[in-house]
C-alpha positions in Angstrom: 13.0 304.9 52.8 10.7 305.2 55.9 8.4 302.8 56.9 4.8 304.0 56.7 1.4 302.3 58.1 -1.6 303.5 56.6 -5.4 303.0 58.5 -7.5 302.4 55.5 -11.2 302.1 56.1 -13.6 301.1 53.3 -17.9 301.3 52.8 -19.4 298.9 51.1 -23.4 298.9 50.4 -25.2 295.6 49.6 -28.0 295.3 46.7 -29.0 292.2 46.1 -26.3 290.7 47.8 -23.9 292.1 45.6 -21.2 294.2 47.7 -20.7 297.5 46.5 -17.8 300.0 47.1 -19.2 303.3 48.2 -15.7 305.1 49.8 -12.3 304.5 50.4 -10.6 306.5 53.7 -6.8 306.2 53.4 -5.2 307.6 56.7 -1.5 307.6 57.6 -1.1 306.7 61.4 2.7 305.5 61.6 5.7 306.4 60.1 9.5 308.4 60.5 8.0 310.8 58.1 4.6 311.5 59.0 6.0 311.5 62.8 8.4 314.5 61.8 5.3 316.4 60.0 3.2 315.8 63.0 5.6 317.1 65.4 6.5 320.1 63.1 3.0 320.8 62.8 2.2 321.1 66.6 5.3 323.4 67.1 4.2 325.7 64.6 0.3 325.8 66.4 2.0 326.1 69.7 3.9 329.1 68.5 7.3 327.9 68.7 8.4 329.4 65.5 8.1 333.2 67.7 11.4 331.9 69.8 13.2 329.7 68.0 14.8 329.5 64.7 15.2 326.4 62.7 17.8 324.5 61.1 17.5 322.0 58.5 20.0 319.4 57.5 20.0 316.1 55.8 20.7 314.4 59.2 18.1 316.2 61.7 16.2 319.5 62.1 17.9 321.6 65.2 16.0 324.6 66.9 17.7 327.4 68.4 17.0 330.3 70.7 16.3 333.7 67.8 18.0 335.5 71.1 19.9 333.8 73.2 21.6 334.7 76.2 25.5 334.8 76.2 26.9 331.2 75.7 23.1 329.8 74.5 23.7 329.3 71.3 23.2 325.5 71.7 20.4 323.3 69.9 17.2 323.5 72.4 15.3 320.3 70.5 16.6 318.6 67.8 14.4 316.5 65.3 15.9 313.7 63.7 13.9 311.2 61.4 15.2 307.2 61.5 12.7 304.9 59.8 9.8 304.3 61.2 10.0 306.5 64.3 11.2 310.3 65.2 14.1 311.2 67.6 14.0 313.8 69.4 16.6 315.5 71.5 16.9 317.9 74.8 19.1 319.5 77.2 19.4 317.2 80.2 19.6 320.4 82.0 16.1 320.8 81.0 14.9 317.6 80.9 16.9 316.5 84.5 13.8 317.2 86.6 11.0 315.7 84.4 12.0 312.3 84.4 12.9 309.6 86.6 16.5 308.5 87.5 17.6 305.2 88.4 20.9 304.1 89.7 23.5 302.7 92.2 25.4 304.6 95.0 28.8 303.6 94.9 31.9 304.7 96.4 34.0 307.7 94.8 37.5 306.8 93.7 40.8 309.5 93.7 41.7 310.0 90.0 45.0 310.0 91.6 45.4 306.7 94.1 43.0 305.1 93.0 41.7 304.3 96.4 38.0 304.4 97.3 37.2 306.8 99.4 34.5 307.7 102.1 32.0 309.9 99.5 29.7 308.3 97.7 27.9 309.2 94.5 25.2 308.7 92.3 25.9 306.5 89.1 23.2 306.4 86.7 21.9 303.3 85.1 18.6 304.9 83.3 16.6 307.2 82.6 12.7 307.2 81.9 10.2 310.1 81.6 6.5 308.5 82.6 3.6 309.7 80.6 1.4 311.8 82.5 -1.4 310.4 81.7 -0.4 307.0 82.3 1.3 307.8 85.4 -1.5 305.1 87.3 -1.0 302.3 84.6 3.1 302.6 85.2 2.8 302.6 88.9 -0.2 299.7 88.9 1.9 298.0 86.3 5.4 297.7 87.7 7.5 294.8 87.9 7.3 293.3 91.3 10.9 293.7 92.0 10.2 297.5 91.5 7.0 297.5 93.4 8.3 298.3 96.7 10.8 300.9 95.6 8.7 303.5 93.4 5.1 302.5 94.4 5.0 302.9 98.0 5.6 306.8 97.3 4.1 306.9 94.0 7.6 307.6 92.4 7.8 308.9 88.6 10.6 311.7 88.7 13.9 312.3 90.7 16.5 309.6 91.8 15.7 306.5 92.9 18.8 304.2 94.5 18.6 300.8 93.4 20.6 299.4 96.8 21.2 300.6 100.6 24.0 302.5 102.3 25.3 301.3 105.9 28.4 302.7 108.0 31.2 301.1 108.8 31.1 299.7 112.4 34.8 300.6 112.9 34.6 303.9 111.0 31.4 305.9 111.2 32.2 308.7 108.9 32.5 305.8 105.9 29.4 304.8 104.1 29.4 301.6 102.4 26.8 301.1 99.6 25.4 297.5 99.8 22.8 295.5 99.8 21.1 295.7 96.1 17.6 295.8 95.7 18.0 295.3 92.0 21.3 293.0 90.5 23.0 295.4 89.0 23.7 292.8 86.4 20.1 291.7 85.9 19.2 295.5 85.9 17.0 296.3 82.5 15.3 299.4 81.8 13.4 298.0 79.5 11.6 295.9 82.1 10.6 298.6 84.7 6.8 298.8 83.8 4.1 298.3 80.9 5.9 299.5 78.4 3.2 302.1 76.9 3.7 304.0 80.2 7.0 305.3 79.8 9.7 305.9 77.5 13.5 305.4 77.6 15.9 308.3 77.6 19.6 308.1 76.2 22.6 310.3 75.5 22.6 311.8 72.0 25.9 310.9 70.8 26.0 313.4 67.9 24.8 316.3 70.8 26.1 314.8 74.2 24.6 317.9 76.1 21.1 316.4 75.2 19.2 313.2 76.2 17.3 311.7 73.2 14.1 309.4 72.7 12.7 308.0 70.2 9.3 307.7 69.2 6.4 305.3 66.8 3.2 306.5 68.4 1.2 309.4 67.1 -0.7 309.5 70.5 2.8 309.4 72.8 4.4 312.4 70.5 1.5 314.6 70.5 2.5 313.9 74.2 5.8 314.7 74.4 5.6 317.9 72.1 3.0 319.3 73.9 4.3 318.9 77.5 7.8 320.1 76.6 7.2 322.4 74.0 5.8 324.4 76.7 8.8 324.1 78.7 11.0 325.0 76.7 9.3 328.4 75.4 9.3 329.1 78.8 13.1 329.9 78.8 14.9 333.3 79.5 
């Protein structure tokens, strides 16, 4: 059963000095399920119900594309409730450049040898998409050991290379990633920035074409649904 929070205001009025109860206000702010009927409730006002079809099941509610191109027949959002907070799900494709990227460069190995060689590529260690309207508070709020790295250009979406590259002396066409800003041992996502300001993306292990967060806040979701409902009704 989901956890639920209810905002429950009562007026009194004094006589006498004898207290009174005039009104009760019972308001649900939190919970997995009032989350899901929020979020269900803004995609029907934004009109997302025109495009896409939905899919109930006992695990998650899935939203496809009514007419998809060839080979789109893929979930676009998926819903999924888990206690006290909602899930949701989207194509990294779409969500790729919306959110911020961090991670190491770090030499490319043959499948075959086994031998390092010259290329280097990107290796992801996390990804965050940065509220919009907090984007000042997660940039004035980072940890110092971040400050340099995404402050100095007010950085909240692309890739971001936790350590350096240098060539080889001896070899100029061989990059050699060094020199880490950020442990990659003591790297934590969780520690980037106030924690309000962001949220923490991860692969969706029942969908592993989609990146999923998950979600308490009333406030953050109407959010999140509104910025990216809009995006994705904007497909072809």
């Amino acid at each position: 059963m989901s956890k639920i929070i209810y905002d429950v205001i009562q007026r009194f009025e004094v006589e006498n000095g004898v207290p009174r109860l005039v009104s009760t206000n019972i308001q649900v702010i939190e919970g997995g399920e009032d989350l899901m009927s929020l979020a269900t409730s803004m995609l029907e006002k934004l009109g997302f119900y025109n495009k896409f079809e939905e899919n109930r099941t006992s695990q998650y509610v899935g939203y496809r594309l009514k007419n998809p191109g060839k080979g789109a027949k893929r979930y676009q959002l998926v819903l999924a409730q888990r206690k006290e907070e909602l899930c949701i799900s989207i194509p990294q494709k779409i969500l790729w450049k919306q959110v911020l990227k961090l991670g190491y460069w770090t030499l490319i190995t043959d499948k075959n040898s086994g031998i390092s060689v010259s290329e280097i590529g990107f290796c992801l260690y996390g990804v965050v998409w940065i509220l919009p309207s907090k984007k000042e508070i997660f940039l004035a709020s980072l940890f110092p050991q971040y400050w340099d790295i995404l402050q100095h250009e007010e950085k909240t979406l692309g890739e971001i290379a936790l350590n350096k590259c240098t060539y080889d002396q001896y070899e100029p066409s061989f990059i050699i990633p060094d020199s880490e800003i950020i442990p990659r041992n003591s790297f934590r996502i969780e520690d980037l920035s106030e924690n309000s300001s962001y949220l923490i993306l991860s692969e969706d292990r029942l969908f592993p074409y989609m990146w999923q967060v998950c979600i308490t806040s009333n406030e953050v979701l109407e959010e999140f649904i509104g910025y990216f409902a809009k995006i994705l009704m904007e497909q072809k």
